[in-house]
C-alpha positions in Angstrom: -69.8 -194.5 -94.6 -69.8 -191.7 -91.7 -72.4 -190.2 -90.4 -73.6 -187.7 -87.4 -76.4 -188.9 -85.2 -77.7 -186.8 -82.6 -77.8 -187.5 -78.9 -80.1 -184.5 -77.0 -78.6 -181.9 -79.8 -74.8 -182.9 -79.8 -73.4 -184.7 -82.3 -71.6 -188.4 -82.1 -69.5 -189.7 -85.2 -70.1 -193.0 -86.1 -68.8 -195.2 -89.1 -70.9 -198.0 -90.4 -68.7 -201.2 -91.4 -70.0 -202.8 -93.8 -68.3 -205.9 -94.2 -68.9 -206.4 -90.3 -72.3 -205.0 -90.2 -71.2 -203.0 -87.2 -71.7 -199.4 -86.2 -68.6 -197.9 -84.8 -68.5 -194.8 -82.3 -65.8 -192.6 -81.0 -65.4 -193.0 -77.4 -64.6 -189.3 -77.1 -68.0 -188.2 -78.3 -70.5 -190.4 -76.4 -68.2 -189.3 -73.2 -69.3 -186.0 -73.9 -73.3 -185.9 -74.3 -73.3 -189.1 -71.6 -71.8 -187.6 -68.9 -71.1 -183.8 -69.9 -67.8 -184.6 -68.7 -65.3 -181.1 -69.6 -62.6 -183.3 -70.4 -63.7 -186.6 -72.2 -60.0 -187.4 -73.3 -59.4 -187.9 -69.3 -62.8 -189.6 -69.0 -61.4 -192.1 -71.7 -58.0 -192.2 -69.7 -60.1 -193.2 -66.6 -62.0 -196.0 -68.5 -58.9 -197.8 -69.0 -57.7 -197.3 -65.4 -60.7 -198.8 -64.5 -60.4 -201.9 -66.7 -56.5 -202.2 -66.4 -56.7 -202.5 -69.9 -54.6 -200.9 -72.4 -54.2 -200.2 -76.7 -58.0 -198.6 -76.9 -58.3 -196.3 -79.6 -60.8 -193.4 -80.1 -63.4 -196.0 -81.5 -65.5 -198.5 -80.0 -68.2 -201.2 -81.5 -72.1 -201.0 -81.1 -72.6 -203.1 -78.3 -74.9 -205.6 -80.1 -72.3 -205.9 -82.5 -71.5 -209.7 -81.4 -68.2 -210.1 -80.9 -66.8 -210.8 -77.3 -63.8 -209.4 -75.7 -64.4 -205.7 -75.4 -63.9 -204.1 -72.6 -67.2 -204.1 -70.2 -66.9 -200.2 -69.2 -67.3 -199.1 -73.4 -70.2 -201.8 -73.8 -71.9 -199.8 -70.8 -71.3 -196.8 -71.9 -72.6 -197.4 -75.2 -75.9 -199.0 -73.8 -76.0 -196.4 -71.1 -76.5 -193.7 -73.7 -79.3 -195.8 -75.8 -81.3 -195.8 -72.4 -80.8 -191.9 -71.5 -81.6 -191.3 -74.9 -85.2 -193.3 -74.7 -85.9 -191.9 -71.3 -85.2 -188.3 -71.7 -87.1 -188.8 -75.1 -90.4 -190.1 -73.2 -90.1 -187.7 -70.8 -90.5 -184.9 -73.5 -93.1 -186.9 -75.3 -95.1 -186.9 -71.8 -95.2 -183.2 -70.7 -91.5 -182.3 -69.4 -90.2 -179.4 -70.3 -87.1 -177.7 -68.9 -83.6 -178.8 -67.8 -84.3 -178.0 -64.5 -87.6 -180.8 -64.5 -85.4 -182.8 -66.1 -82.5 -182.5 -63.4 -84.8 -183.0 -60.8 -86.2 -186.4 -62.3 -82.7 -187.8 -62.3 -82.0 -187.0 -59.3 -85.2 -188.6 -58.2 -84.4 -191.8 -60.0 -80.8 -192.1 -58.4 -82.3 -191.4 -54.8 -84.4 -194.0 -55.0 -81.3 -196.5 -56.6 -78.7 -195.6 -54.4 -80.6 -194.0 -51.6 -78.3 -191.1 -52.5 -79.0 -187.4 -54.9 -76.3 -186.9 -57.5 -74.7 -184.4 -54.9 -74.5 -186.8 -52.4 -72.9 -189.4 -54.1 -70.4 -186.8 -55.3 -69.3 -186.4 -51.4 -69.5 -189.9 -50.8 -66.7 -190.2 -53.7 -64.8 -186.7 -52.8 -65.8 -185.4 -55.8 -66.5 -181.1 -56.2 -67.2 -180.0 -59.8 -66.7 -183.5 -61.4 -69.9 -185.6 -63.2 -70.1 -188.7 -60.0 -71.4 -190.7 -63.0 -68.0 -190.7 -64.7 -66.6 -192.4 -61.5 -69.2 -194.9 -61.1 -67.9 -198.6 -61.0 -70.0 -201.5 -63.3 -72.4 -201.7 -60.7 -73.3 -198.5 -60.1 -73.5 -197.9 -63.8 -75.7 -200.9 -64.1 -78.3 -200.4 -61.2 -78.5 -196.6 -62.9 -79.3 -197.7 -65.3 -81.8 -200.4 -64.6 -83.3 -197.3 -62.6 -83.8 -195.4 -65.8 -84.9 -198.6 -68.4 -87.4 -199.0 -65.3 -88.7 -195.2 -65.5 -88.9 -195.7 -69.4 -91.0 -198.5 -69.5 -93.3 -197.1 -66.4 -93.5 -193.5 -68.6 -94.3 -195.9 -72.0 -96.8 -197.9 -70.5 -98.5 -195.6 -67.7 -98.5 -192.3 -69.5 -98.0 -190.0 -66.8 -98.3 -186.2 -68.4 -96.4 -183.5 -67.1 -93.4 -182.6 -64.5 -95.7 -184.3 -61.4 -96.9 -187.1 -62.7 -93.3 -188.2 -64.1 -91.7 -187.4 -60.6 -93.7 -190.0 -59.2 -92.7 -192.6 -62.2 -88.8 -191.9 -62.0 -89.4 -192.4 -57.8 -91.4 -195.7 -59.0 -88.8 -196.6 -61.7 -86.3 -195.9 -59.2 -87.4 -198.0 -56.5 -87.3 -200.9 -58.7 -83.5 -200.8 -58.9 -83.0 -200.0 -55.4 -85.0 -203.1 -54.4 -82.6 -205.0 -57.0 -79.8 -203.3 -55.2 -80.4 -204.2 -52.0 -81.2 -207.6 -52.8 -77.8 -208.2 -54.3 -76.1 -206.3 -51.1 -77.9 -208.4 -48.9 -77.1 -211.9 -50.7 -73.0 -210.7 -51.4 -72.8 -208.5 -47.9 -71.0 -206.2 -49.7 -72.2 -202.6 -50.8 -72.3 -201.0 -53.9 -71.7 -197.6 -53.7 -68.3 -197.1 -53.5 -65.9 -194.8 -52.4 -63.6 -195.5 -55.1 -63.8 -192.5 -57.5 -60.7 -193.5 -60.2 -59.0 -190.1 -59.6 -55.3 -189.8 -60.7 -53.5 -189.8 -57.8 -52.3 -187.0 -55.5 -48.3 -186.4 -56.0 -46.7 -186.7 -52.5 -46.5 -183.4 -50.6 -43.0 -182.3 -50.3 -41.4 -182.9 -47.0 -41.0 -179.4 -44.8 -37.7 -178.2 -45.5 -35.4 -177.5 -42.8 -34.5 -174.1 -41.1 -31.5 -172.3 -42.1 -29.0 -172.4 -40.1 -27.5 -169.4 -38.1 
């Protein structure tokens, strides 16, 4: 059976199987209202850069789904999009309004992760118009979202009401993920933002061509 469900007023298809009681996705859509990525076919192209993985097709399992083997960027994907959903849900619940409070409160959240606001983590992966969260390795995609789960349950259990009251929860919700962040940077001595964006490579600039001769 296919159906539509709804995602901050876009659409995502899904298929129910049945006889594996799984709920089945297109990649292509969940790109789209995850990341408002302009190009979700090359967002899906970058996915399986990222995994050196190949044969993925436009549809992906629920993550829940129990069976193991699929690739680790589609299972975050999928659970990052359950989480957005919640948060940006609570936030409406609790007072917030327009995109522009809602901007701000992410980028709240992801300074207090990474230590970085969504434009600085574009520079820090040379990015100019692109989404930096489509470029995000596992780890970044994991501490964001531990920083939003955190900001949902603070909002859920706190009730902070309006646009000032949830800045200080997505800074508090934030914070918790940084903490986790630095605590795994610290024990590994590695960091985890990354310069490594996934871009297609540049094609090698053509060598000067000689002068003519006279």
């Amino acid at each position: 059976m296919n159906h539509l469900k709804l995602f901050e007023s876009k659409k995502i298809r899904s298929v129910w199987n049945e006889a594996e009681q799984k709920w089945y996705f297109v990649v292509e859509d969940v790109v789209a209202v995850l990341t408002d990525s302009t190009d979700p076919k090359q967002y899906v192209k970058r996915l399986r850069m990222r995994d050196q993985e190949q044969g993925v097709g436009a549809i992906c399992t629920y993550p829940f789904g129990g069976d193991s083997g699929w690739q680790s960027t589609h299972v975050l994907c999928q659970c990052s999009i359950a989480i957005r959903e919640e948060l940006t849900g609570e936030w409406s619940n609790h007072g917030v309004r327009q995109q522009m409070e809602y901007a701000i409160l992410t980028a709240e959240i992801s300074k207090a992760t990474f230590g970085l606001t969504p434009s600085e983590y574009k520079k820090v992966k040379g990015l100019q118009r692109e989404n930096f969260r489509d470029y995000m390795n596992d780890l970044e995609l994991i501490f964001s979202m531990l920083g939003e789960a955190s900001t949902t349950e603070i909002v859920k259990t706190q009730h902070p009401e309006g646009f000032v009251e949830n800045r200080a929860a997505a800074q508090e919700g934030g914070k918790i993920a940084g903490d986790a962040r630095k605590a795994l940077e610290k024990k590994t001595e590695k960091k985890i933002v990354s310069k490594q964006n996934y871009l297609p490579p540049k094609p090698p600039s053509e060598p000067p061509s000689s002068p003519a001769l006279t």
